[in-house]
VEXDREN-2710 file (C-alpha; in Angstrom, 1 decimal):
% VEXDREN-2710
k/r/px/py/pz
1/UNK/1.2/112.4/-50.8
2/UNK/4.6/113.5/-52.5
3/UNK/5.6/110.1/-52.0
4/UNK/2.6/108.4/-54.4
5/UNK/3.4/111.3/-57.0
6/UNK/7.0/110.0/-57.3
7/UNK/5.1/106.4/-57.5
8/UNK/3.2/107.4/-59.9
9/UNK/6.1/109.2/-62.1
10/UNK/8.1/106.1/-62.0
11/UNK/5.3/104.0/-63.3
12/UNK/4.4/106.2/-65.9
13/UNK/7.8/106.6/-66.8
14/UNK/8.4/102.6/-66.8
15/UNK/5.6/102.6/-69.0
16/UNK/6.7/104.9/-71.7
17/UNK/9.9/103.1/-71.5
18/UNK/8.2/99.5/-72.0
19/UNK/6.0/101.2/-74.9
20/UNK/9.2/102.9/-76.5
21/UNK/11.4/99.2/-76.5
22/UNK/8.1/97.4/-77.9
23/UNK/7.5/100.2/-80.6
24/UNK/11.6/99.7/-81.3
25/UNK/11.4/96.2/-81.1
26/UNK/8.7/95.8/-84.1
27/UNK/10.7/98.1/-85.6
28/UNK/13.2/95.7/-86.4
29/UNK/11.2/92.6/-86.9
30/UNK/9.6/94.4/-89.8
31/UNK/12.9/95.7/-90.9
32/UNK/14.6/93.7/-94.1
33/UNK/18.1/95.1/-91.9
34/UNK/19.4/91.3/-92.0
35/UNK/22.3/93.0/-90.8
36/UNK/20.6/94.7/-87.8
37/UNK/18.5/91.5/-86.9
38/UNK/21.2/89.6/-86.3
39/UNK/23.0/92.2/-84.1
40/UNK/19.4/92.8/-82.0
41/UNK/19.0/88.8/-81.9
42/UNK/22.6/88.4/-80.3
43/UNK/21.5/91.8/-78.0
44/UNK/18.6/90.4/-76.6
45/UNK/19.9/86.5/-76.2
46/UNK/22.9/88.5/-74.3
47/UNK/20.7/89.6/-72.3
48/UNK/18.4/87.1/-71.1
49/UNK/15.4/87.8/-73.7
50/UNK/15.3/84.7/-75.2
51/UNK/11.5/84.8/-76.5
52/UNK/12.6/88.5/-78.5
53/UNK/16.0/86.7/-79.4
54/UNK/13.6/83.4/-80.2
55/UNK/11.8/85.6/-82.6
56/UNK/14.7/87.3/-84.1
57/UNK/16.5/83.7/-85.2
58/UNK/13.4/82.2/-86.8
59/UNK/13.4/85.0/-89.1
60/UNK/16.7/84.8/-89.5
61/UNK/17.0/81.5/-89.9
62/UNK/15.6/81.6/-93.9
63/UNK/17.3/85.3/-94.1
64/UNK/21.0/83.5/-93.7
65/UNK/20.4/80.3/-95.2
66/UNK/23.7/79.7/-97.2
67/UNK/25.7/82.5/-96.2
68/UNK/28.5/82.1/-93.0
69/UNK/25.7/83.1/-90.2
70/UNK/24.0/80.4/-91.3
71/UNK/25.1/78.2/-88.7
72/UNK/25.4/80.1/-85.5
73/UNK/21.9/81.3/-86.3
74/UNK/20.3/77.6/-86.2
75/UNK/22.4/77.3/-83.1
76/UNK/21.4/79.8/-81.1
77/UNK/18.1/79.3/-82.4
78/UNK/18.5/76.0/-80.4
79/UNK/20.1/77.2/-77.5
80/UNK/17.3/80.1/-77.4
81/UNK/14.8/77.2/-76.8
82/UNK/17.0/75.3/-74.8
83/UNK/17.0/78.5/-72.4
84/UNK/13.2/78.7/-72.5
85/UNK/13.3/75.1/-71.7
86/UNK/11.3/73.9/-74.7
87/UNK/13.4/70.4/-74.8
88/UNK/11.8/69.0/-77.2
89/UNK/11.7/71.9/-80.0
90/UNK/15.9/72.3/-78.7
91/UNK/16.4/68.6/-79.1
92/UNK/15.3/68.4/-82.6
93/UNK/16.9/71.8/-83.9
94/UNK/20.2/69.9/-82.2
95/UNK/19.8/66.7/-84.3
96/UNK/19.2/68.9/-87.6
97/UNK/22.3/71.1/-86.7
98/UNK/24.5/68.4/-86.4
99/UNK/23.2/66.8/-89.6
100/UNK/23.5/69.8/-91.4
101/UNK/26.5/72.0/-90.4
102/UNK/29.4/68.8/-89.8
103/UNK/32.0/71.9/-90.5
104/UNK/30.8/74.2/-88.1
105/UNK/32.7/75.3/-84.9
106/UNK/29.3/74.7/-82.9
107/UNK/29.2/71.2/-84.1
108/UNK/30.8/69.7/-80.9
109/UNK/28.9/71.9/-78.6
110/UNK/25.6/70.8/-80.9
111/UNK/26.2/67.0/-80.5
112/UNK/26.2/67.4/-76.8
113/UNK/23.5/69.8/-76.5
114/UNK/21.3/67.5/-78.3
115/UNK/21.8/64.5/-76.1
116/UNK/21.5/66.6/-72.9
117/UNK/18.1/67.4/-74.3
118/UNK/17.0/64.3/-74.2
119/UNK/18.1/63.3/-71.2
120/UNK/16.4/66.9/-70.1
121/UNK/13.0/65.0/-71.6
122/UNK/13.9/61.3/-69.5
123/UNK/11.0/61.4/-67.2
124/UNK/10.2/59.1/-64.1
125/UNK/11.1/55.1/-63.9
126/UNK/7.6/53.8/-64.4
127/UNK/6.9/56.1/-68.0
128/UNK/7.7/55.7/-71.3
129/UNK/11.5/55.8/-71.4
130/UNK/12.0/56.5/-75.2
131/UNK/13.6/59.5/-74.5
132/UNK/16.4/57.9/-72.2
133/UNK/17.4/55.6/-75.1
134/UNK/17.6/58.7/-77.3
135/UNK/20.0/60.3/-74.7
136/UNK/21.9/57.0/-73.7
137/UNK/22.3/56.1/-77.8
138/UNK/23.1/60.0/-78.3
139/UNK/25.5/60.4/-75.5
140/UNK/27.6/57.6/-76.8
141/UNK/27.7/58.9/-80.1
142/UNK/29.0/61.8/-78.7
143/UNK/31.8/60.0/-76.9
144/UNK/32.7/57.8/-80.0
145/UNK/32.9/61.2/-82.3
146/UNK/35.1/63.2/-79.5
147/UNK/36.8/60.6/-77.4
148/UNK/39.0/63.6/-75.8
149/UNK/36.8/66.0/-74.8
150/UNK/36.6/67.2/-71.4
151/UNK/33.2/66.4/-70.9
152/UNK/33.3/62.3/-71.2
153/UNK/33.4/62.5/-67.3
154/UNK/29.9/63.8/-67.4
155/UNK/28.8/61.8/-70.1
156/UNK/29.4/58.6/-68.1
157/UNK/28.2/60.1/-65.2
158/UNK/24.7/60.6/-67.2
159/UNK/24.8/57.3/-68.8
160/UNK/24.9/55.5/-66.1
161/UNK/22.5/57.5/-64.2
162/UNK/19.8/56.6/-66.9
163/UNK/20.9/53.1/-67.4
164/UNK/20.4/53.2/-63.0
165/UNK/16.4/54.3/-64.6
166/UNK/15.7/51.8/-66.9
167/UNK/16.9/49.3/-64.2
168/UNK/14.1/50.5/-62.0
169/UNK/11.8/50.5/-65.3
170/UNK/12.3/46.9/-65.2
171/UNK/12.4/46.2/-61.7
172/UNK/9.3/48.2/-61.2
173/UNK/7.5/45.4/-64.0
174/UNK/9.6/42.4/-62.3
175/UNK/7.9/43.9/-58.6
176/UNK/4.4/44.0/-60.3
177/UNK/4.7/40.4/-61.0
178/UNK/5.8/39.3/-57.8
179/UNK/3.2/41.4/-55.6
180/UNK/0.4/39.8/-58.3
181/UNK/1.9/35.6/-57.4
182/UNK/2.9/35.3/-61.0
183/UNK/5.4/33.7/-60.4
184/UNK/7.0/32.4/-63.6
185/UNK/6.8/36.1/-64.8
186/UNK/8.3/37.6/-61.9
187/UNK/11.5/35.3/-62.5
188/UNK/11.7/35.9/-66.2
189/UNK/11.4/39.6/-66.0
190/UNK/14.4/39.3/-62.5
191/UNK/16.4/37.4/-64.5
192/UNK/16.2/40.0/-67.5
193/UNK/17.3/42.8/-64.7
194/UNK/20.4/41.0/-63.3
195/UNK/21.4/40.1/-67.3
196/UNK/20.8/43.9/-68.2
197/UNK/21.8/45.5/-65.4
198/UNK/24.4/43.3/-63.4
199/UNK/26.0/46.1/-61.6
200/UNK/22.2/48.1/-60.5
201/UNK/22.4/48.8/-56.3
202/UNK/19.0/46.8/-56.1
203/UNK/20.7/43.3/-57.2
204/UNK/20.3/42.0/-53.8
205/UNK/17.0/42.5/-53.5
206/UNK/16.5/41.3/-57.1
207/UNK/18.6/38.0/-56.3
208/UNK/16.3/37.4/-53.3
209/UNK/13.3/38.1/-54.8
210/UNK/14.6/35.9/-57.7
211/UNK/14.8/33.0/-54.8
212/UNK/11.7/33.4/-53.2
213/UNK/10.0/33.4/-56.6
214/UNK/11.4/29.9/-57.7
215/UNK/10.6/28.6/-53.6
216/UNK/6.8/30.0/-54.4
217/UNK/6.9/28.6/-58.0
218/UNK/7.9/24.8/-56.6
219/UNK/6.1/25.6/-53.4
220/UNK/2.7/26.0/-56.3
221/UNK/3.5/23.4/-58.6
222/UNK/2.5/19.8/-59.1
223/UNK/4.7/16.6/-58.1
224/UNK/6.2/16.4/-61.6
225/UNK/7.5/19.3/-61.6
226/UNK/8.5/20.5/-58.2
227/UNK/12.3/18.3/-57.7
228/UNK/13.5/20.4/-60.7
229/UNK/11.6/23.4/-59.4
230/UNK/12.8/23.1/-55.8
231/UNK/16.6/22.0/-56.9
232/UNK/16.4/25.5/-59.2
233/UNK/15.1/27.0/-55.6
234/UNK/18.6/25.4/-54.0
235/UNK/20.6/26.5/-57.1
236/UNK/19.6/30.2/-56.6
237/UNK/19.8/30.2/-53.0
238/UNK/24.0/28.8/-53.5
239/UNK/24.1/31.9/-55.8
240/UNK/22.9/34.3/-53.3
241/UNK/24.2/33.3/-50.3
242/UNK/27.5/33.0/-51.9
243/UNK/27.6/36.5/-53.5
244/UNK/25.7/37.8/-50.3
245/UNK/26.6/36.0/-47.3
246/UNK/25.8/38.6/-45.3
247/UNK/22.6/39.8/-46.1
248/UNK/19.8/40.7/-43.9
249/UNK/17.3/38.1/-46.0
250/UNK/19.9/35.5/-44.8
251/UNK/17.8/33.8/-42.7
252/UNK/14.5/33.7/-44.6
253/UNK/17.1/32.3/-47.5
254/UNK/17.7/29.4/-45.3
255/UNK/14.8/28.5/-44.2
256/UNK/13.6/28.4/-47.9
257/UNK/16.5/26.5/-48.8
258/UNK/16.1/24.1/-46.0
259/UNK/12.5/23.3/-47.2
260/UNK/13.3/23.1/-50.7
261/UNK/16.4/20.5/-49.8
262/UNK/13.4/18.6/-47.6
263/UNK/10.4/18.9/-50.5
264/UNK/13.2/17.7/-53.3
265/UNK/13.0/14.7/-51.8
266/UNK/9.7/14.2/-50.8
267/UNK/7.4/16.5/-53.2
268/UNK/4.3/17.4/-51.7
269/UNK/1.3/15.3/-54.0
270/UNK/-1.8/17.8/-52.9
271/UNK/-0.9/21.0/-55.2
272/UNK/-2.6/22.3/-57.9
273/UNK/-1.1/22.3/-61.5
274/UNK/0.9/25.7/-62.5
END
């Protein structure tokens, strides 16, 4: 019984405590303390309050405008949204900081912050990757403006990290085309993968698939057109087996290349135009 009284006291005294920093807290929102705002906004960002602190800067940020806490106000008004993981809102109060502060000693900080966002926003291989050109275009300009600072390494890092994504964005429309027999797509759209992305780890499969798509193409196609098709088939199959000569699609390789050396020859007069 003593036990759930002391309970009970500590609740009601958390309570009255909660009710006290709330009253305290609109308190100074509807203060015109600019002064004291400011201090309170840094207070509660110090201490892990970012939706108080959150509050506290947007007022601030028309309060300050054109006076020296101009700046760190609109940057910690982005980092506050950063911390609350709101990338989007931090993103864009990023890319207005840097456009309108260029003097300010958050300027560097802000020009990385911003890309991070977007990379923050990159989703999955197979969306939209607008946001992954914003960070790649972003981080780069980052690089270019401060070509010494000490975070390049994790710039490049990042870069190629979403560069390694919109590989997969393309390999994953290259695939569709191959699993649907179309052919002529699927070798456009591997083509564009090994021109954009020469150095992705799924180039082997892209080269073979790249193969087996011209063998299927000639394999499809009729007599006039299957010696160039088939001699494309032997071309690509020199280019693989060269750059992979031990690859685990080595055999299947060879048996298409042996067919296409035989079909070059003698093309097969019973297939269907494509």
């Amino acid at each position: 019984m003593f036990g759930k009284r002391i309970y009970i006291a500590f609740m009601f005294l958390g309570a009255v405590i909660t009710a006290i920093s709330c009253s305290q807290y609109e308190k100074i929102l509807k203060s015109e303390d600019v002064d004291l705002k400011y201090s309170k906004a840094f207070y509660f960002y110090n201490k892990g309050d970012y939706v108080k602190a959150g509050t506290l800067f947007d007022q601030l940020t028309s309060l300050t405008r054109g006076t020296r806490k101009a700046d760190s106000v609109y940057y910690f008004q982005a980092m506050t949204q950063y911390k609350l993981n709101d990338f989007i809102i931090a993103g864009h109060y990023f890319n207005n900081f840097v456009k309108m502060y260029g003097n300010s000693k958050f300027i560097e900080e802000a020009a990385y912050m911003e890309a991070y966002c977007y990379y923050m926003q990159s989703p999955r291989p197979e969306l939209d990757q607008s946001s992954t050109l914003n960070a790649l275009d972003a981080f780069k300009l980052y690089m270019i403006r401060y070509p010494k600072s000490n975070r390049v390494s994790d710039c490049l890092r990042i870069i190629d990290e979403l560069k390694e994504k919109l590989m997969e964005k393309e390999y994953i429309s290259a695939q569709l085309y191959y699993n649907l027999n179309n052919y002529k797509a699927a070798i456009v759209a591997l083509n564009n993968c090994l021109i954009d992305f020469p150095d992705s780890r799924y180039r082997e499969e892209i080269m073979f698939k790249l193969l087996k798509s011209k063998f299927m193409l000639a394999s499809n196609s009729v007599q006039s057109k299957q010696v160039e098709r088939y001699q494309d088939t032997i071309d690509e199959y020199f280019s693989f087996i060269t750059e992979f000569p031990e690859s685990k699609n080595r055999k299947d390789a060879e048996d298409m290349y042996k067919e296409a050396t035989k079909f070059a020859k003698e093309p097969n007069t019973e297939l269907t135009d494509n």
